[in-house]
VMD Tcl script that builds the backbone (N, CA, C; Angstrom):
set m [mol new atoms 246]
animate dup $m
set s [atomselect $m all]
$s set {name element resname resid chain x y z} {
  {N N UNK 1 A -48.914 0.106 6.972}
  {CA C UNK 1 A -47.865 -0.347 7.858}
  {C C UNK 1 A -48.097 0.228 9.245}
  {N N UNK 2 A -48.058 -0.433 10.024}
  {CA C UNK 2 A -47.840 0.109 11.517}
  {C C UNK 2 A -47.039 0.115 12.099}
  {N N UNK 3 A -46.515 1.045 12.827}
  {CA C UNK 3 A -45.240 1.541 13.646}
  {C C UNK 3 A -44.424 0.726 14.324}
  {N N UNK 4 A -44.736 -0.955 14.636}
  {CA C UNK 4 A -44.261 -2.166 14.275}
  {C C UNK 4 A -42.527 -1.767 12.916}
  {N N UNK 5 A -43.803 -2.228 12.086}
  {CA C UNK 5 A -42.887 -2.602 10.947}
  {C C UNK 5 A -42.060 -1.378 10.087}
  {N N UNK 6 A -42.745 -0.182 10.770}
  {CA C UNK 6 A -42.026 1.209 9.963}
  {C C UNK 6 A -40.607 1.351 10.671}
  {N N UNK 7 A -40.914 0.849 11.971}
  {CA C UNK 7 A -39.361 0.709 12.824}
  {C C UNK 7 A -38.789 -0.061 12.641}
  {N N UNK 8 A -39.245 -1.378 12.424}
  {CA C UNK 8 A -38.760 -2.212 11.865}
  {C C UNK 8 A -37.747 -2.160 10.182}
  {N N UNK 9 A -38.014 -1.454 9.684}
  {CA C UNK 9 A -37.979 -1.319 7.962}
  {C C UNK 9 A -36.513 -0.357 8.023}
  {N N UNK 10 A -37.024 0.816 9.051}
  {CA C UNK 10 A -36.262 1.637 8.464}
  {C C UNK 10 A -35.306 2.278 9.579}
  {N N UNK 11 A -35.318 1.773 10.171}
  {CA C UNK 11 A -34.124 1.481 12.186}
  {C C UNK 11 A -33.382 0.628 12.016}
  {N N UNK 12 A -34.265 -1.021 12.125}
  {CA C UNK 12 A -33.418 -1.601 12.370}
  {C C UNK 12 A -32.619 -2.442 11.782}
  {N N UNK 13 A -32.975 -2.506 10.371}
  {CA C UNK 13 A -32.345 -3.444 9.545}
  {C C UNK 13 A -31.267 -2.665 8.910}
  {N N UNK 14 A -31.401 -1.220 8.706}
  {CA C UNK 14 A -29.815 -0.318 8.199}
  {C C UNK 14 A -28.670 -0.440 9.728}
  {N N UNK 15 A -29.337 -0.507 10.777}
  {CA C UNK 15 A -28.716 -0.800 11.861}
  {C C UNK 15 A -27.743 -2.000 11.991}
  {N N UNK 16 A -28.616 -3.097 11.955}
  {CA C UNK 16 A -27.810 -4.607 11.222}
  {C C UNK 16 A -26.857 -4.161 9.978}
  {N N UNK 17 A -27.279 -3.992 9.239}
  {CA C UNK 17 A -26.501 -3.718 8.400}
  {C C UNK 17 A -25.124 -2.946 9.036}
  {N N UNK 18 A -25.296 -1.849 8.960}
  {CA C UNK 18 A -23.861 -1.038 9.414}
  {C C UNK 18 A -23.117 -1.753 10.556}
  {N N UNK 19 A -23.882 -2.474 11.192}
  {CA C UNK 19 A -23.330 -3.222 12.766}
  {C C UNK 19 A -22.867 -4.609 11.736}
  {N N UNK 20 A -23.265 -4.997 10.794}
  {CA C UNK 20 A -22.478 -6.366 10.486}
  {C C UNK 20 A -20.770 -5.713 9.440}
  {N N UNK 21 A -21.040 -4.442 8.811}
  {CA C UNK 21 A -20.060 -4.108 8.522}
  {C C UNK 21 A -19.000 -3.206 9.506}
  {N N UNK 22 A -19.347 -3.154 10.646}
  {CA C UNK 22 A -18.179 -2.374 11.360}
  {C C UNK 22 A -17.941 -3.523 11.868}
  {N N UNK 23 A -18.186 -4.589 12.765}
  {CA C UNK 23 A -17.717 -5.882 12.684}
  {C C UNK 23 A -16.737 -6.633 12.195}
  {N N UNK 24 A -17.388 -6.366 10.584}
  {CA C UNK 24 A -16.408 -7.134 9.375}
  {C C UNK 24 A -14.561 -6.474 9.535}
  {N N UNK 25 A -15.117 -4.790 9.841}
  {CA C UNK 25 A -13.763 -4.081 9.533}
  {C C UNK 25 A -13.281 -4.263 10.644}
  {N N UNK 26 A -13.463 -4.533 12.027}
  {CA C UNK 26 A -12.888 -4.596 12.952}
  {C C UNK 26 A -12.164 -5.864 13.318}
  {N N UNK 27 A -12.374 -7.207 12.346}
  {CA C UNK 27 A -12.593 -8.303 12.691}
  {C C UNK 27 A -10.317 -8.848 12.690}
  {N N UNK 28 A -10.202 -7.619 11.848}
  {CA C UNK 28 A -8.860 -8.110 11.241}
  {C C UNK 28 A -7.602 -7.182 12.522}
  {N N UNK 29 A -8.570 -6.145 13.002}
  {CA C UNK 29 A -7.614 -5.562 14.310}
  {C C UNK 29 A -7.699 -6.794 15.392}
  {N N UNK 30 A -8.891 -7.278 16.005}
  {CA C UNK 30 A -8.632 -7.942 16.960}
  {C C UNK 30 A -8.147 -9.505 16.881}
  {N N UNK 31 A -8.081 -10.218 15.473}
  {CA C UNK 31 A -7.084 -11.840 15.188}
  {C C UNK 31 A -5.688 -11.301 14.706}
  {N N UNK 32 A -5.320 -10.059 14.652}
  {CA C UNK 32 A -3.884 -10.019 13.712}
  {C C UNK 32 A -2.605 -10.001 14.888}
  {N N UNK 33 A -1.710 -10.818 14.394}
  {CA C UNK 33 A -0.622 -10.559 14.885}
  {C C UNK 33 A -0.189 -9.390 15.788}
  {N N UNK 34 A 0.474 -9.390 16.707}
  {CA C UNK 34 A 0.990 -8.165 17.579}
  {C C UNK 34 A 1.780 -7.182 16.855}
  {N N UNK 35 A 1.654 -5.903 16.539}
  {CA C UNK 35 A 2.349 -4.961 15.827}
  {C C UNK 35 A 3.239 -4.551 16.513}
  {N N UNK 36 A 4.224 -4.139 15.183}
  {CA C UNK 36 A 5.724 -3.088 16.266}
  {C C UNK 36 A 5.377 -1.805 16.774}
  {N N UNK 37 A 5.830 -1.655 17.628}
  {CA C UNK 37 A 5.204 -0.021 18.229}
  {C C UNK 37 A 6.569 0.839 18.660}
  {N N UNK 38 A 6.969 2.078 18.076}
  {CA C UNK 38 A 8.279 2.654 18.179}
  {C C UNK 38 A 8.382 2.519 19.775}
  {N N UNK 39 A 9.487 2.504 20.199}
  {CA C UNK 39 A 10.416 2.665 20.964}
  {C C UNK 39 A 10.169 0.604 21.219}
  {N N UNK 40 A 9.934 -0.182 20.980}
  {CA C UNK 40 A 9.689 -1.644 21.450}
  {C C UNK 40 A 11.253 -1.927 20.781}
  {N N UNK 41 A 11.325 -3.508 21.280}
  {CA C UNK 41 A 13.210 -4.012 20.863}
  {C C UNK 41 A 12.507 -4.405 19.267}
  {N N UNK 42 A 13.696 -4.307 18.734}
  {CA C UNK 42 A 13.458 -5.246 17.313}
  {C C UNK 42 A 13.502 -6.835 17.706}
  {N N UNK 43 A 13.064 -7.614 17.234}
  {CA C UNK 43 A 13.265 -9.151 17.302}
  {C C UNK 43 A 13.308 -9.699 16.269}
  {N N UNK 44 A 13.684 -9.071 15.109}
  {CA C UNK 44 A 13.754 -9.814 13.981}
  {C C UNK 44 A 15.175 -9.445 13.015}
  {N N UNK 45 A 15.776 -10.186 12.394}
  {CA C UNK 45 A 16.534 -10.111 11.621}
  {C C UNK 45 A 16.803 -8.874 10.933}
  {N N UNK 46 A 17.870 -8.451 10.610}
  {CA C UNK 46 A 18.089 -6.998 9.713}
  {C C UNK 46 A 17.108 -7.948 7.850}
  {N N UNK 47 A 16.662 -7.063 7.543}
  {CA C UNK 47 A 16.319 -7.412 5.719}
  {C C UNK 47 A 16.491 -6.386 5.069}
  {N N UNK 48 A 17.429 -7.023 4.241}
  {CA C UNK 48 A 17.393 -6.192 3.017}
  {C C UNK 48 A 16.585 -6.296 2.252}
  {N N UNK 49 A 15.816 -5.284 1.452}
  {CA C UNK 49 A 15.106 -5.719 0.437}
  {C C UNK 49 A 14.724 -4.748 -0.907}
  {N N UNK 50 A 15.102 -5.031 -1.961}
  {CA C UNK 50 A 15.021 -5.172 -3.249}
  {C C UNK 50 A 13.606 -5.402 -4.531}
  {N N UNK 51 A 13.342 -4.776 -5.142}
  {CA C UNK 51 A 12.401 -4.953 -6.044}
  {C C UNK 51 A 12.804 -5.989 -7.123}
  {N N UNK 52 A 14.509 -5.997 -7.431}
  {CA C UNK 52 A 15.083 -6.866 -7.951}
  {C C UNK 52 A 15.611 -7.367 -7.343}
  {N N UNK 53 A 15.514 -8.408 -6.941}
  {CA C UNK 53 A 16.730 -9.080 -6.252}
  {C C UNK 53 A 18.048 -9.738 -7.243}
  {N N UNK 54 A 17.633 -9.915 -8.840}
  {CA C UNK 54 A 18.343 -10.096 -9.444}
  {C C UNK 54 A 18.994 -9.517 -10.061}
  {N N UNK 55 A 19.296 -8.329 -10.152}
  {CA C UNK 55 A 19.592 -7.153 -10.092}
  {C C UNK 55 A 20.814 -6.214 -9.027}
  {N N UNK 56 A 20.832 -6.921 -8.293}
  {CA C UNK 56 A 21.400 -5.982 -6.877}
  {C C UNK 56 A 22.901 -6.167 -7.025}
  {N N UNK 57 A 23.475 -5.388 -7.458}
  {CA C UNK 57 A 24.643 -5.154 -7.575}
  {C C UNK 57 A 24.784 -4.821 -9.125}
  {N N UNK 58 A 24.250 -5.015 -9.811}
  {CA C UNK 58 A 24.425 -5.425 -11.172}
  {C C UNK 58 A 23.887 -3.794 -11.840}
  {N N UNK 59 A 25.116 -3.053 -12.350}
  {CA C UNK 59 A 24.932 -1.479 -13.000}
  {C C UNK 59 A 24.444 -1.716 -14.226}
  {N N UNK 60 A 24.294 -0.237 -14.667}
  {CA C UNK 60 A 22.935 -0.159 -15.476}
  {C C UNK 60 A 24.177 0.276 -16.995}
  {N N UNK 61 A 24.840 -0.412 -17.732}
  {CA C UNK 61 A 26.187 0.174 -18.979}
  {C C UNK 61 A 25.304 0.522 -20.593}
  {N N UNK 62 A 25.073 1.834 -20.753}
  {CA C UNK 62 A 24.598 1.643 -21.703}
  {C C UNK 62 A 25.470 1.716 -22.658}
  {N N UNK 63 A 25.289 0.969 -24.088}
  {CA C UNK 63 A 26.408 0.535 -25.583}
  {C C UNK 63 A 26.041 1.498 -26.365}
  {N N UNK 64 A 27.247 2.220 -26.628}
  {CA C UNK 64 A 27.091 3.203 -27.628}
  {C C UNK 64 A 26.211 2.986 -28.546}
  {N N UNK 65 A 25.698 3.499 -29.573}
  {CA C UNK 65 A 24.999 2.883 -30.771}
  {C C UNK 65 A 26.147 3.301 -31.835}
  {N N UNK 66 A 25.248 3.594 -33.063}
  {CA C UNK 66 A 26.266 3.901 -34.218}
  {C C UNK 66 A 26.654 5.171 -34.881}
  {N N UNK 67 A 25.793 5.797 -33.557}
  {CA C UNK 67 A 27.034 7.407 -34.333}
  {C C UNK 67 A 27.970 7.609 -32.606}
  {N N UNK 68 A 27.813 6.843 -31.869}
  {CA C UNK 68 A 28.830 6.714 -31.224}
  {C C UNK 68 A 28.770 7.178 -30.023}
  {N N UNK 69 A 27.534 7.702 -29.532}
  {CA C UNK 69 A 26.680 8.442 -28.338}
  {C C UNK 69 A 25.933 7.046 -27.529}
  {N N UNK 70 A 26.071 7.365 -26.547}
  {CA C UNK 70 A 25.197 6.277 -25.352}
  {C C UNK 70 A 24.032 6.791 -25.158}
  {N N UNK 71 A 23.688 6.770 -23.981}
  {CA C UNK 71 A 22.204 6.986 -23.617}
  {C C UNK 71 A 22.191 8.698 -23.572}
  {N N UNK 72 A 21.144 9.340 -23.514}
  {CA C UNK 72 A 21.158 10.794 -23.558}
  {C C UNK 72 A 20.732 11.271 -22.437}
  {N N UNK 73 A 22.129 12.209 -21.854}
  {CA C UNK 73 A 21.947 12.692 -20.290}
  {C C UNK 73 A 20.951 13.810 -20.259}
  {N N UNK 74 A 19.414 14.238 -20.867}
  {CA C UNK 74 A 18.650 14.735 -21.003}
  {C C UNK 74 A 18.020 14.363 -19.017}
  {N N UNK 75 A 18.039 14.796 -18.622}
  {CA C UNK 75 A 17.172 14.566 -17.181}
  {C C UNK 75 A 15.827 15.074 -17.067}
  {N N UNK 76 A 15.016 15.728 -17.591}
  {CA C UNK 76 A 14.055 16.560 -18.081}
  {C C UNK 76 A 13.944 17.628 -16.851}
  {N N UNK 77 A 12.617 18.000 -16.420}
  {CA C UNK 77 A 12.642 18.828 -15.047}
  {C C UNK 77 A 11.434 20.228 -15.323}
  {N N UNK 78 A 11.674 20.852 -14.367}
  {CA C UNK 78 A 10.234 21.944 -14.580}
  {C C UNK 78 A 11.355 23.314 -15.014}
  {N N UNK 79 A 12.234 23.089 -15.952}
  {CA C UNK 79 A 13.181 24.193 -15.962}
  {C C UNK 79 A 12.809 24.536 -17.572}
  {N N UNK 80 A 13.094 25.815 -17.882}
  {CA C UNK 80 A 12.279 25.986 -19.563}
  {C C UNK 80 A 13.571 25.782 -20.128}
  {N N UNK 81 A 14.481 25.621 -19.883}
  {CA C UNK 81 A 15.562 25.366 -20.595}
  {C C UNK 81 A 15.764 24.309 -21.360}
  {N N UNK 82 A 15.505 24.119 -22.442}
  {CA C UNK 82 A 15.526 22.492 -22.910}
  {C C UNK 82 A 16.752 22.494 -23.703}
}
mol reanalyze $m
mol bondsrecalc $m
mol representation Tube
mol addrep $m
């Protein structure tokens, strides 16, 4: 090989390479939408939002079973007290 292609091999094609992937990662900062930046006005609607939305309001009743106890207020915790 001559100093051609040894520069070639081992410069400039990891070069391309890393230059087509910083590219790739940069590609989504400079087409994306304008971001909020603290102290800017809000312009959008208040949202609420929910993991359930079907759900939201709706409490959690647990039914006794049959010796007459509900759910068990056990909370666990890093306490040795069990």
């Amino acid at each position: 090989m001559n100093i051609v292609e040894t520069i070639l091999v081992f410069a400039l094609i990891p070069l391309a390479i890393y230059g087509a992937f910083s590219l790739g990662t940069l590609r989504s900062k400079f087409a994306g939408t304008p971001r909020y930046r603290p102290g800017q006005e809000w312009e959008h609607p208040p949202l609420w939002w929910s993991a359930n939305p079907d759900g939201v309001g709706a409490r959690d009743t647990a039914a006794p079973d049959a010796a007459g106890a509900g759910r068990p207020t056990a909370r666990g915790g890093a306490r040795g007290s069990w």
